[in-house]
C-alpha beads as a LAMMPS data file, in Angstrom:
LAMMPS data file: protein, C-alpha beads

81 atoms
80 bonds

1 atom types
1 bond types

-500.0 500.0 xlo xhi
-500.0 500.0 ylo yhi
-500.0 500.0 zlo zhi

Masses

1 110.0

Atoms # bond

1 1 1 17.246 -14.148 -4.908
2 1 1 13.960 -12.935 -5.575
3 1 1 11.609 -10.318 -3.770
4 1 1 8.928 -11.317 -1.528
5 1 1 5.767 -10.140 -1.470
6 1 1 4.615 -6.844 0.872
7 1 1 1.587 -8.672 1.866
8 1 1 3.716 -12.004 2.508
9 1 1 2.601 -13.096 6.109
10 1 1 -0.162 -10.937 6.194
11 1 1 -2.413 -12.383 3.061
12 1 1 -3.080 -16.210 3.002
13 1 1 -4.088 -16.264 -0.742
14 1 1 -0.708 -13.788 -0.995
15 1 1 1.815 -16.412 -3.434
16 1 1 5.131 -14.753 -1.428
17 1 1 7.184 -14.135 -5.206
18 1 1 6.883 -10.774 -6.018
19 1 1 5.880 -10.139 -9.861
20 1 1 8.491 -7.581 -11.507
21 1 1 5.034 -6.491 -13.347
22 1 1 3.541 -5.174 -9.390
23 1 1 6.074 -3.572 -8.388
24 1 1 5.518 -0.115 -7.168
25 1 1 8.126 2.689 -7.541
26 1 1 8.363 5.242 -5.007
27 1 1 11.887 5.989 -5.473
28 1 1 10.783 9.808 -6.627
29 1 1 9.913 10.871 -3.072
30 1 1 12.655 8.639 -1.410
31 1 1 10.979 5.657 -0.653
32 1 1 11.699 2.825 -2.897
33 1 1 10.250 -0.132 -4.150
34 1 1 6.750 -1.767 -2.763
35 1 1 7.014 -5.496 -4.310
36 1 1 3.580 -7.565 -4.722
37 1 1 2.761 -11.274 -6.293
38 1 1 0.631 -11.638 -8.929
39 1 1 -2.363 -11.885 -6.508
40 1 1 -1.584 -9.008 -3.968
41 1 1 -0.610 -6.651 -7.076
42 1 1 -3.205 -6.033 -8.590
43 1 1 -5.160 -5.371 -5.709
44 1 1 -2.796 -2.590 -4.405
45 1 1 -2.655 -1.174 -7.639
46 1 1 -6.681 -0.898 -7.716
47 1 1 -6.046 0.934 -4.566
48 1 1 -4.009 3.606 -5.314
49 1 1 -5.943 4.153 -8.562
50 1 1 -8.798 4.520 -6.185
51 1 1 -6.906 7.101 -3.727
52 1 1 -5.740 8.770 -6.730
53 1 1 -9.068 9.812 -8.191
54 1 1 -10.363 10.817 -4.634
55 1 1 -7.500 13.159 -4.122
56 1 1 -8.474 14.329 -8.056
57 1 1 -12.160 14.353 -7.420
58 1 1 -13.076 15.134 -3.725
59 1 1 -11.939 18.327 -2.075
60 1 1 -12.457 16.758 1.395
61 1 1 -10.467 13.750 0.504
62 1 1 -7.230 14.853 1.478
63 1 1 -8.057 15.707 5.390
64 1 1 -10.278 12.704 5.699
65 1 1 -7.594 10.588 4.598
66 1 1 -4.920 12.554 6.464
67 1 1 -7.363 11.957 10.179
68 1 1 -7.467 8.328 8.942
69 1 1 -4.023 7.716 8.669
70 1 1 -3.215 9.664 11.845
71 1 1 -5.826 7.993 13.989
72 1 1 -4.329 4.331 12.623
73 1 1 -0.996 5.030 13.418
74 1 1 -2.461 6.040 17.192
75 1 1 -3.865 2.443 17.494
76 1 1 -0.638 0.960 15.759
77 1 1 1.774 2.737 18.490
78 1 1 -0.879 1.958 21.475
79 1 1 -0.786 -1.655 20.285
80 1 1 2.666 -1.494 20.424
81 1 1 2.968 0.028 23.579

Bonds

1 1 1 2
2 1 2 3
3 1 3 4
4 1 4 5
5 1 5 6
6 1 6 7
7 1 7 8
8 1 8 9
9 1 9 10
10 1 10 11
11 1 11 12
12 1 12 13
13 1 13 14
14 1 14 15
15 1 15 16
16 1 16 17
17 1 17 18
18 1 18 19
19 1 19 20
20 1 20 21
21 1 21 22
22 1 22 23
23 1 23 24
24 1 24 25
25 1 25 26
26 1 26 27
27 1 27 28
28 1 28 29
29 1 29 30
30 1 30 31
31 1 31 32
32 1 32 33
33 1 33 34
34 1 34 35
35 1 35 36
36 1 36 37
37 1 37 38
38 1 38 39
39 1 39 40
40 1 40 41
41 1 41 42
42 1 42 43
43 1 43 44
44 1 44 45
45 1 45 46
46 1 46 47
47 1 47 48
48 1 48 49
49 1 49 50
50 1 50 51
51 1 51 52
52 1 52 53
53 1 53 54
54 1 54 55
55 1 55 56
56 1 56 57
57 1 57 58
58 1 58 59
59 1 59 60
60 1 60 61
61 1 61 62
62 1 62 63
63 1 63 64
64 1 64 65
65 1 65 66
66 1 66 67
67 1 67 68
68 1 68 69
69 1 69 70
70 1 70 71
71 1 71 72
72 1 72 73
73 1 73 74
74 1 74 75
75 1 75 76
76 1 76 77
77 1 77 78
78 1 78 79
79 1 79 80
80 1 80 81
């Protein structure tokens, strides 16, 4: 059987078939694999290029993306609630 997309459900244009080619290995810091399609893929990978070079290039990066993060997973958990 075949992996399904992260964004599967949440993405209309997402194709549900993860590509082998997207998928994202976190298994250094103990979190496993993130699987994308061939559409979803490329645009996650973009992204973490993108937080990457922040974090490399932007000393304030790293507590403004820390307070965003935070203040999500308020809204997530109130949502929830």
């Amino acid at each position: 059987m075949s992996e399904v997309c992260n964004d599967y459900g949440g993405n209309p244009a997402c194709l549900k078939d993860a590509d082998p080619g997207q998928t994202m290995d976190f298994t250094d810091i103990g979190e496993g694999y993130i699987h994308w399609c061939a559409y979803c893929g490329p645009r996650a990978h973009a992204q973490m290029a993108a937080i990457n070079e922040a974090f490399a290039t932007r000393p304030d990066f790293k507590e403004d993306f820390r307070s965003a993060i935070e203040a999500a997973e308020a809204v997530q958990k109130e949502t929830a609630s």
